[in-house]
C-alpha positions in Angstrom: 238.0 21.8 40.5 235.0 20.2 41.1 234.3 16.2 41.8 237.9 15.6 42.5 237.3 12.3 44.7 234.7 11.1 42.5 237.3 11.8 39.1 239.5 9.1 41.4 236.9 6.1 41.7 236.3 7.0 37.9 239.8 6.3 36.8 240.2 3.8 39.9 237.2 1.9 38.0 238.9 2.4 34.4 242.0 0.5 35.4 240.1 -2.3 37.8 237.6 -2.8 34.8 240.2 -3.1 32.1 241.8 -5.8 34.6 238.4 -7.3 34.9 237.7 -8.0 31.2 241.4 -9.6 31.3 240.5 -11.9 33.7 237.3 -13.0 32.2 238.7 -13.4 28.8 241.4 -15.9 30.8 238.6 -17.5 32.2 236.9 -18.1 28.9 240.2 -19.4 27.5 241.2 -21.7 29.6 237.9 -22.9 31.1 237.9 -26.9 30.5 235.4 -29.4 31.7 231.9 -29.9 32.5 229.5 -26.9 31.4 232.2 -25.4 29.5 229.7 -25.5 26.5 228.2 -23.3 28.7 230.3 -21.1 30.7 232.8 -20.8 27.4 230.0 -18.5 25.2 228.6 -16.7 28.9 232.0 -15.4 29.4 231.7 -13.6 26.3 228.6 -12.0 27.5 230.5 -11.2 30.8 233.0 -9.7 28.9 230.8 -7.1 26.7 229.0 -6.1 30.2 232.2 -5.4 31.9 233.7 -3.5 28.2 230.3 -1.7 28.3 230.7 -0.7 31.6 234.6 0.6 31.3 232.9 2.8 28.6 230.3 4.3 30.5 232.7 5.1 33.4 235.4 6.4 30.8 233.0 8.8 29.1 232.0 10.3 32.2 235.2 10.5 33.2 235.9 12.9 30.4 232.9 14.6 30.8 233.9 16.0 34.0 237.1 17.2 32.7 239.1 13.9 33.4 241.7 11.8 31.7 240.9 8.3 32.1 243.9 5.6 32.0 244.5 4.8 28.1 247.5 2.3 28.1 248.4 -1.2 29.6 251.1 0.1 31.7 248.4 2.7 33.6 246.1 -0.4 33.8 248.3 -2.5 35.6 250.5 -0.1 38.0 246.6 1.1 39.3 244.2 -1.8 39.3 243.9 -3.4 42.8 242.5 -6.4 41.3 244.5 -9.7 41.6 245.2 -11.6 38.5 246.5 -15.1 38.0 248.9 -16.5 35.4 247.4 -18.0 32.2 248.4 -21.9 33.6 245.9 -24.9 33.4 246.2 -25.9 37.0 242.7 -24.2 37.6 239.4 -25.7 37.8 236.5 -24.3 36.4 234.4 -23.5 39.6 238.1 -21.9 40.9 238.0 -19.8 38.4 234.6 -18.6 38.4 235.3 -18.2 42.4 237.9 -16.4 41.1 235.6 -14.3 39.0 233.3 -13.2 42.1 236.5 -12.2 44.5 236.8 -9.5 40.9 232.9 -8.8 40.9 232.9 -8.0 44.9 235.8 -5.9 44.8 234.1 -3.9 42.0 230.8 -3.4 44.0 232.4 -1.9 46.7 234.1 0.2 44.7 231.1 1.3 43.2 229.2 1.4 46.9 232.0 3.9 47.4 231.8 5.9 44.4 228.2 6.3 45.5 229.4 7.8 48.8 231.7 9.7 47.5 229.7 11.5 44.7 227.4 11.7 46.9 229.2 14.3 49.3 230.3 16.1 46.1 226.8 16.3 44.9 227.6 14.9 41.4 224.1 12.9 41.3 224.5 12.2 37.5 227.6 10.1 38.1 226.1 8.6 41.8 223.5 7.4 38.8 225.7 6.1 36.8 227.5 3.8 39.9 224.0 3.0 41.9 223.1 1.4 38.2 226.3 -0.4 37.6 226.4 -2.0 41.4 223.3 -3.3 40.8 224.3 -4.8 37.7 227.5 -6.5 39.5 225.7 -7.5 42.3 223.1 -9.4 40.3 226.3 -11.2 38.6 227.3 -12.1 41.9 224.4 -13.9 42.6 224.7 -16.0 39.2 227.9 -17.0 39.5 227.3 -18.0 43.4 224.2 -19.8 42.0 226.1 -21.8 39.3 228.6 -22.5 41.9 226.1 -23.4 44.4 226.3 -20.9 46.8 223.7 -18.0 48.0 224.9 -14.6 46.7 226.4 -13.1 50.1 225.6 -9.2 49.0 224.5 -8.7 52.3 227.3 -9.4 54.4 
């Protein structure tokens, strides 16, 4: 079989995504407070990028011959991104914080998905992540500006 590391990030990358939109959409509901006029609508936007994204990675997924993760129980016994409870005790700029932990651990992944395919000389997919890290790393950097801090790709 060929791409058998880079079949892993892909379905790694379904399951963290699915997570991701979950945690966004709990942002966007309970987001209270100033700018939530807003943040409330961006969050949808947010949403459709990281739902666009999951597609992508799923369709190449089965393009090489993989079976991406298809049910909530697969989605949360394999993401490795930390959720919170749906509670009000979180402010805004917590939750955005919250938001970028998501977004870094997802450009990582992808840094290593680039590795990976890479070595197994799948360039199509190495495409596909190289496009989709730059997309979360330029979120990064808007959420750190709107919580007034400089984006911190490089460290």
């Amino acid at each position: 079989m060929k791409y058998t590391k880079t079949k892993e990030v892909l379905n790694q990358l379904v399951a963290d995504l699915s997570q991701m939109s979950m945690i966004i959409h709990q942002t966007h509901w309970y987001m209270r407070g100033p700018n939530f006029l807003k943040l409330h609508p961006l969050m949808d936007e947010f949403m459709e990028e990281i739902d666009s994204q999951l597609d992508v990675i799923s369709e190449r997924l089965i393009a090489l011959d993989g079976s991406p993760y298809s049910t909530l129980k697969e989605m949360t016994e394999n993401t490795k991104i930390q959720d919170w409870p749906g509670e009000w005790d979180k402010t805004t700029p917590e939750r955005l914080a919250h938001l970028v932990d998501g977004y870094r651990y997802l450009e990582n992944l992808y840094q290593h998905g680039i590795e990976v395919s890479d070595v197994e000389k799948d360039f199509s997919t190495q495409d596909i992540f190289i496009g989709l890290k730059t997309a979360i790393e330029k979120k990064i950097w808007m959420i750190q500006a709107e919580l007034g801090a400089a984006p911190e790709i490089d460290k």
